[in-house]
C-alpha positions in Angstrom: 0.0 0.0 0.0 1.8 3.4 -1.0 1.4 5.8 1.7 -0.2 9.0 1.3 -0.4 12.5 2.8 -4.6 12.8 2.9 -6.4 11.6 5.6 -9.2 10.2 4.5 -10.6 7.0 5.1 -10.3 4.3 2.3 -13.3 4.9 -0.4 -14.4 0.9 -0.6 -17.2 1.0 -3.0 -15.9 1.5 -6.3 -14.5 -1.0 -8.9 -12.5 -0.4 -11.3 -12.1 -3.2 -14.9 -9.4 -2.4 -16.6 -10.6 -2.7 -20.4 -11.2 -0.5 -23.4 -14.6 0.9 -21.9 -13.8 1.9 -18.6 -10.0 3.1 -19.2 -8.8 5.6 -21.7 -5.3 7.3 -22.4 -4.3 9.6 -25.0 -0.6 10.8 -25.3 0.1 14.7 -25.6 2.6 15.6 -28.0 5.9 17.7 -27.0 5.9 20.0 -30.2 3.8 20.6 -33.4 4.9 18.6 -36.4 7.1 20.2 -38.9 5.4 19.3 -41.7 8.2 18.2 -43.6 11.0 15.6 -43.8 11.1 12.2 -44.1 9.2 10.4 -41.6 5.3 9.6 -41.4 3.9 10.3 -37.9 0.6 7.9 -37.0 -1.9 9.0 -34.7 -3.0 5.1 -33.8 -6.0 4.3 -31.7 -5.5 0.6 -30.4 -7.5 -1.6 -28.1 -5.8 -4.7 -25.8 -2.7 -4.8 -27.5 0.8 -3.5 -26.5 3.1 -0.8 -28.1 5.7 -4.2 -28.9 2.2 -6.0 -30.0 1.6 -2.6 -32.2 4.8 -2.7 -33.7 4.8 -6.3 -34.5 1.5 -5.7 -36.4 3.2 -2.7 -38.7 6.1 -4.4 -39.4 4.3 -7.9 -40.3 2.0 -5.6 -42.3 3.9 -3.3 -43.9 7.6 -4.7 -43.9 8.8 -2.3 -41.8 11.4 -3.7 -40.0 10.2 -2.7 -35.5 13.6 -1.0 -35.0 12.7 1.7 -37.2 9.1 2.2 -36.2 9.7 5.3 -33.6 7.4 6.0 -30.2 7.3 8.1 -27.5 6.5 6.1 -24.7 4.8 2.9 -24.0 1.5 2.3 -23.6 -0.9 0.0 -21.8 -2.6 -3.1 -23.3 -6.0 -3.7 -21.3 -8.1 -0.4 -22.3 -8.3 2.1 -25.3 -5.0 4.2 -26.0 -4.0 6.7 -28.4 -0.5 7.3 -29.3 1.8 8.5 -32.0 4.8 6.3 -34.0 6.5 7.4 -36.5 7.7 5.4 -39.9 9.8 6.0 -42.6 7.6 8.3 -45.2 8.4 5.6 -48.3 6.0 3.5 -46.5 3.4 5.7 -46.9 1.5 4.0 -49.5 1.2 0.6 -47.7 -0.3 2.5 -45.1 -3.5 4.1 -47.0 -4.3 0.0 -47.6 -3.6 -0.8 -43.6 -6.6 -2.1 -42.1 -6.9 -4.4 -38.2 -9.7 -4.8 -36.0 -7.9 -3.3 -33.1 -6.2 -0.5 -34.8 -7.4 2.8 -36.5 -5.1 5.2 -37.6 -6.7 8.7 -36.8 -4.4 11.0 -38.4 -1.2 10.8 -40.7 1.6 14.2 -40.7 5.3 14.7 -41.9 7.9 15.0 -40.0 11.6 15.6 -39.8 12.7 13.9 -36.9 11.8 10.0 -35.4 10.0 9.5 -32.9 11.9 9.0 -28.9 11.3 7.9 -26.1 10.7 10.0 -23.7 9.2 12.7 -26.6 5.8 13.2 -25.2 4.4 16.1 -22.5 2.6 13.4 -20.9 -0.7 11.7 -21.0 -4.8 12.5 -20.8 -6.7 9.9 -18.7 -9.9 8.6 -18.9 -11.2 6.6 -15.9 -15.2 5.1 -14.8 -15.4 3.4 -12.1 -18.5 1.4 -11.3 -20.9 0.3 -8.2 -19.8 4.0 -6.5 -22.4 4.6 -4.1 -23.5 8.1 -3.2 -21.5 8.3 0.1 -18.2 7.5 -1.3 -19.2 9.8 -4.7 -19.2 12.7 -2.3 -15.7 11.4 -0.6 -14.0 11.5 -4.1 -15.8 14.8 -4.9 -13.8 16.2 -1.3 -10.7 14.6 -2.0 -10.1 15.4 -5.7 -10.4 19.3 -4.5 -7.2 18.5 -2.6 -5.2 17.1 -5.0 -6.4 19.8 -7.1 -4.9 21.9 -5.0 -2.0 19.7 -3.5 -1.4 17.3 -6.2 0.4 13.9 -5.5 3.4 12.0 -4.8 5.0 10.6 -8.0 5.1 6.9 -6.8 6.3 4.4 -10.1 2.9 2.2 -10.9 2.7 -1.4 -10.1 3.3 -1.9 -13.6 7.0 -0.9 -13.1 8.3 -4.1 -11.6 5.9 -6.9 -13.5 4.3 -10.1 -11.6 8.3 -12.0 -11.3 10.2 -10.3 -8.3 11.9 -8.0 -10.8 13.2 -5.4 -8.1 14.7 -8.3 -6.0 16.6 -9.9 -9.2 17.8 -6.6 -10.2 19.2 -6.4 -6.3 20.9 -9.6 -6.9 22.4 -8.5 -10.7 23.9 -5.4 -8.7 25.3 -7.7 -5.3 26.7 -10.1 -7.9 24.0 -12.9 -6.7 22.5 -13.5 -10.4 24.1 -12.8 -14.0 21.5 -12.6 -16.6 23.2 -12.6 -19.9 20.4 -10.5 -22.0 21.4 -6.8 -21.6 17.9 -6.1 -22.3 16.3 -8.1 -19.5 19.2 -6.8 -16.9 18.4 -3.3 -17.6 14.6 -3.6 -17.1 15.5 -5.5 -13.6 18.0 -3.1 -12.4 15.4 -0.7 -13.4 13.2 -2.4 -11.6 15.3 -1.8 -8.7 16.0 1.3 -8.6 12.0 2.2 -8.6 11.8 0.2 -5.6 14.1 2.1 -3.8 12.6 5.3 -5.2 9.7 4.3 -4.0 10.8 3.4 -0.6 12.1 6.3 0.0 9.4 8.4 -0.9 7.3 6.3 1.2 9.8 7.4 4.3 9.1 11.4 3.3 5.6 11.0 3.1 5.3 9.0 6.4 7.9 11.8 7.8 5.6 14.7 6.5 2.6 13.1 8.1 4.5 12.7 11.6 4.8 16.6 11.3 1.8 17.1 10.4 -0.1 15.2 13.4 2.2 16.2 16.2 3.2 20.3 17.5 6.3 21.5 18.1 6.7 20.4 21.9 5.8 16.7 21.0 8.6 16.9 18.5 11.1 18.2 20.0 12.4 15.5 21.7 13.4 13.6 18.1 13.9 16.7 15.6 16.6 19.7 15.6 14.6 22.7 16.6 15.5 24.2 13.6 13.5 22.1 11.5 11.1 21.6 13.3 10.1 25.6 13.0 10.9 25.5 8.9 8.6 22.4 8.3 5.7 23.7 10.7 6.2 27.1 8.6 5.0 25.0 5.1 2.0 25.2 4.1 2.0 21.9 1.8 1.2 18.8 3.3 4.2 17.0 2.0 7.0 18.6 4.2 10.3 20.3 2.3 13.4 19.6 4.1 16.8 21.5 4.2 19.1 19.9 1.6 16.1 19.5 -0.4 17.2 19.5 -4.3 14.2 21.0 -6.0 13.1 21.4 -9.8 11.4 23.8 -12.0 7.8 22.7 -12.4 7.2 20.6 -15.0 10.4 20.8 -16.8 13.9 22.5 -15.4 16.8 22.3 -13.7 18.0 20.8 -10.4 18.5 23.4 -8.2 19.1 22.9 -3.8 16.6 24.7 -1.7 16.5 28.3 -0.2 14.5 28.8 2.5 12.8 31.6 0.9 11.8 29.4 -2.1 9.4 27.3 0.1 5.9 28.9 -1.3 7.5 28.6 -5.0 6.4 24.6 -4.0 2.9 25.7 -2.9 2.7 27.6 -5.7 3.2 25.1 -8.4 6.6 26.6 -10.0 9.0 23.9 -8.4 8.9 20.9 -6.8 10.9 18.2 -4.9 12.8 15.6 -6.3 14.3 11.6 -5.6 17.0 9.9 -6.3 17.3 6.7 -8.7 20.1 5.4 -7.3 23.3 5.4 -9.8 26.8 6.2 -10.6 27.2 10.5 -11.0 23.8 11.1 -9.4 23.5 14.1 -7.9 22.2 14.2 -4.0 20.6 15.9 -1.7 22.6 17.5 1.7 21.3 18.5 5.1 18.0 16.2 6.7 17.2 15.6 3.2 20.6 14.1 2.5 20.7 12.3 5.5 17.3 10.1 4.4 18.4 9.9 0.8 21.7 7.9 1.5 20.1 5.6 3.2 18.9 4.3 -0.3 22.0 4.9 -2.4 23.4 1.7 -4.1 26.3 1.8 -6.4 25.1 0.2 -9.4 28.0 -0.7 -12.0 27.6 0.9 -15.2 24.4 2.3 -14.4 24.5 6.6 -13.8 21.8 7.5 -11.9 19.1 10.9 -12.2 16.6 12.2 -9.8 12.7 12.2 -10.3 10.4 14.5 -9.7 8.7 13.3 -5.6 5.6 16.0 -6.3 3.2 15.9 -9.9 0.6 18.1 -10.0 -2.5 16.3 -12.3 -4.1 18.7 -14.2 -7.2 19.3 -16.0 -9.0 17.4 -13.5 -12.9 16.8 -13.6 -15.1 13.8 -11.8 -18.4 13.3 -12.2 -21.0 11.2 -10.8 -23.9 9.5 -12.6 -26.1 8.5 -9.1 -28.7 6.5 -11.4 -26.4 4.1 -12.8 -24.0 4.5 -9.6 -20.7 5.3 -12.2 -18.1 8.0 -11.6 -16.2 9.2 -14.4 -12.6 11.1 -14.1 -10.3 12.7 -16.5 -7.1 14.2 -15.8 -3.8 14.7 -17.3 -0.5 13.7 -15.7 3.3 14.6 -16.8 5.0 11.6 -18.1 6.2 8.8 -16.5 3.5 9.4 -14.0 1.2 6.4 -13.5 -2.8 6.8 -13.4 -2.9 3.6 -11.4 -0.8 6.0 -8.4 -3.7 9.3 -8.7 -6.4 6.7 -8.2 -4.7 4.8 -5.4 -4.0 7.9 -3.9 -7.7 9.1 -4.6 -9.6 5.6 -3.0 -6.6 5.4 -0.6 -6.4 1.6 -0.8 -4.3 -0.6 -3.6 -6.3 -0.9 -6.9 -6.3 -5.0 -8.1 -6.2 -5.3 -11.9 
């Protein structure tokens, strides 16, 4: 269960099916199309299939060979999901003829560059959940005004570490307890790893910024420098800043350490927080914030590390509630590499099965 900074009670009512009718994503685009060059962008709309299962498709249909079939970020196979891929332009006539049950291709420009990962602003969400009964449709309504206004820890999604102990055999690649000779599969379990540790540690702040939170300054003061405890209790944001902090532009921007006078700029929405993934050349915090963060610093060979936004900020957000057929419909918009699966466990406050 990923902790959280909201108090509520756990909403128990609604279910959520992950499938094409109750779960909708729709990547955003970086930048406009240049209208020219040499490679076809797609606008696909698929249903139950994967971005590899996509690919696989295109090139078995087309004869375009998968490494040169570009895309900006995977995409989930149980529900409906639109995203771009780009293809070389010469295959453009094979394309007008391309025709499968589970894909439509919505739009077709030009473009000068291929598509990258990583080459998306993020991702528009579509969510119903069902059996929602009126008491717990009025919970949501409360608790999606404060992450409105709050916004919410940026936890990596169950679907980071797969069903197979990934994190734990990408601890063991690292510690020299298991060699795994695809290069492939040992990135995506070292990868693994580090998002446990991510998360792990953000788990510690969270839990730390809700000890502050519950207890005054006298109650404190027998664990905490005084010091700190009078810049946290100062915050207004429910997730506590600490000194040390290493903070970033909000959402893109620089790593930058934390002035005191800066504190509001997190309120505010201009910067936020961020967490190590644990790595060679990583950056780190210093001060209480340090002093947390090396607790989950592994040396991993090869590997550099980066830091991760701790704080997103959904946008866009709207929930509705149908009381006659007892549905409750969100939409909201997330940066990427933010999971949806994360807003609505942090929304229902309880783990979501799928």
């Amino acid at each position: 269960m990923l902790a959280s900074v909201y108090n509520h009670t756990p909403i128990k009512s609604p279910i959520f099916i992950k499938n094409s009718e109750n779960f909708v994503v729709e990547e955003k685009q970086l930048y406009d199309w240049s209208n020219q060059g040499e490679w076809l962008i797609l606008k696909i709309r698929k249903k139950d299939l994967t971005t590899h299962e996509l690919l696989k498709i295109f090139s078995e249909r087309i004869g375009v060979k998968t490494r040169d079939i570009g895309y900006a970020g995977l995409k989930d196979k149980h529900g409906m999901t639109i995203q771009n891929i780009s293809i070389p332009k010469r295959f453009l006539s094979k394309i007008e003829k391309f025709k499968h049950p589970k894909i439509k291709i919505l739009e077709k420009h030009i473009h000068s560059n291929k598509l990258k990962i990583g080459h998306l602003k993020g991702n528009r969400f579509f969510i119903r959940l069902k059996k929602v009964n009126p008491t717990d449709a009025k919970k949501i309504n409360k608790v999606l005004k404060e992450i409105k206004k709050y916004g919410i820890p940026n936890y990596f999604g169950y679907q980071r570490f797969g069903r197979d102990n990934s994190a734990l055999q990408g601890k063991q690649i690292i510690e020299g307890e298991l060699v795994i000779r695809n290069r492939a599969v040992e990135k995506l379990l070292i990868n693994a790893y580090q998002s446990e540790l991510f998360n792990e540690w953000l788990t510690e702040r969270i839990n730390l910024s809700n000890i502050f939170n519950e207890f005054d300054e006298k109650e404190l003061a027998n664990k905490y420098p005084k010091e700190l405890i009078k810049f946290v209790k100062s915050q207004k944001h429910p997730f506590k800043l600490l000194d040390g902090e290493l903070m970033r532009h909000y959402p893109y921007g620089k790593d930058f350490p934390l002035e005191e006078n800066e504190v509001d700029r997190f309120y505010e929405k201009d910067i936020s927080p961020t967490g190590m993934l644990a790595g060679k050349k990583v950056k780190m915090a210093t001060g209480f914030a340090g002093e947390i963060e090396k607790k989950y610093y592994r040396i991993i060979p090869g590997r550099d590390g980066e830091r991760r936004y701790a704080w997103i900020f959904p946008e866009d957000i709207e929930g509705k509630y149908n009381e006659k057929e007892w549905q409750y419909t969100l939409n909201f918009f997330l940066p990427k590499g933010s999971y949806a699966t994360v807003f609505l466990e942090m929304l229902l406050k309880r783990e979501i099965q799928l």
